[in-house]
N, C-alpha and C positions, 0 to 999 in steps of 0.2 A: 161892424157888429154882425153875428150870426147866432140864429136862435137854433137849436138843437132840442126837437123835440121831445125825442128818448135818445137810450143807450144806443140803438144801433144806430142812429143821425152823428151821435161822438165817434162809436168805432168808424163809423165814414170819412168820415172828417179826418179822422189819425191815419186812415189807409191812404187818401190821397196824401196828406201831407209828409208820407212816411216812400213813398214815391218820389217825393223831389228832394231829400235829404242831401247834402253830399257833405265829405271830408272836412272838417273843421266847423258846422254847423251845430248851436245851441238852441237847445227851446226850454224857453223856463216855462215851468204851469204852473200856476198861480191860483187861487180858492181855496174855500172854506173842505172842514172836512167832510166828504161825500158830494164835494161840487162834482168829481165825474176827472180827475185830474189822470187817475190811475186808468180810467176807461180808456180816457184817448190817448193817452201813453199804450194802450197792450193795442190800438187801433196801429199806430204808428209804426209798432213793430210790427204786425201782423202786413203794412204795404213795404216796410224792408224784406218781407219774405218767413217773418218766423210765424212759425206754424201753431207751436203747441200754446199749452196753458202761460200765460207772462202771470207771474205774482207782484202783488206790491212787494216794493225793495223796502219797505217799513223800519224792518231789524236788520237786513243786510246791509244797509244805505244803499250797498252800489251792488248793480247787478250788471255782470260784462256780459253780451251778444256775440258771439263773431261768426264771422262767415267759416263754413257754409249755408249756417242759417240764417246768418243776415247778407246781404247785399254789401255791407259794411260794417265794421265794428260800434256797438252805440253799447254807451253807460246810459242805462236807467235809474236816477238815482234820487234817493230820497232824505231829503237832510232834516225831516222833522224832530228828529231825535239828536241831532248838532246844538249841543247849548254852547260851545264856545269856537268861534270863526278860525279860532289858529288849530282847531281838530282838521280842516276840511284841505289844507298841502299834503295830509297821512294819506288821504283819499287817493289821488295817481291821477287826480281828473284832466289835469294839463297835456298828459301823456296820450289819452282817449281821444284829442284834438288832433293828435300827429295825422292818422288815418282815419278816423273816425266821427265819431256826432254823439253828442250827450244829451238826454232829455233829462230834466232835473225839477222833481215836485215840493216844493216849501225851500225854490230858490233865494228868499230873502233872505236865509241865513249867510249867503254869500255876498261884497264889495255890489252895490249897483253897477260899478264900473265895469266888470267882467262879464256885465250882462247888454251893455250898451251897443254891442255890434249882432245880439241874438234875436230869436224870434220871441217876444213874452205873450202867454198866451194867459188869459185871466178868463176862469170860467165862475159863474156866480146861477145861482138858484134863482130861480126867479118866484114870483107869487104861483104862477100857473104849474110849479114845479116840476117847467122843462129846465133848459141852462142854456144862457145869456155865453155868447165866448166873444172877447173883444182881444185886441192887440194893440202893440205896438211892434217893429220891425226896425231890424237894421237897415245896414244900403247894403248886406249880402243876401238880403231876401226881395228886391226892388223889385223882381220880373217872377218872383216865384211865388209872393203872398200879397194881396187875398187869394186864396183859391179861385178860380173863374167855374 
């Protein structure tokens, strides 16, 4: 568990972790709306190397990176607006895996199974209303998460 005191303690957190990303790597984020899922998503980008403003993918769902501005290709994606699980093959997100790393906000609309070898990152509000971020991890993140 790690407490996050404000915004910039999330975009830290998403820079380093946006640093060890590689090819094939998922991170689901998990929270209420305004836990801060979208902060450390534009953090994450920002330690791949993108520079500018990242928007929530809200209405887009997916939002594609690729280098040169990312270090690697990453889907930003956000399935709050998926009401039904057989819309989310139309997405291409399997294909984002060949060379690339997906972050995905209101991941429960997808199989828990798809998510079993990822990084799940769950951020929650806490009373002091900093944000609480806990996990669970695959065995593709064993030497790479917790952050040290």
């Amino acid at each position: 568990m790690m407490v996050l005191d404000d915004e910039q303690a999330t975009l830290d957190v998403g820079r380093k972790l946006g640093g060890l990303l590689r090819a094939g790597d998922k991170i689901a984020l998990r929270g209420t709306l305004g836990a801060g899922k979208t902060t450390l998503a534009r953090g994450i980008l920002e330690g791949m190397g993108f520079g500018e403003e990242v928007p929530s993918p809200t209405f887009a769902i997916v939002q594609i990176y690729e280098p040169p501005e990312t270090r690697i290709p990453v889907a930003h994606v956000d399935l709050y607006r998926i009401d039904d699980p057989e819309e989310i093959p139309e997405l291409g997100l399997e294909e984002v895996l060949v060379d690339g790393t997906m972050i995905v906000e209101w991941p429960d609309r997808m199989p828990d199974s798809f998510w079993s070898d990822a990084l799940n990152l769950e951020l929650e509000i806490t009373k002091e209303g900093n944000r609480r971020l806990t996990w669970t991890a695959g065995d593709a993140w064993e030497d790479r998460w917790p952050l040290t």
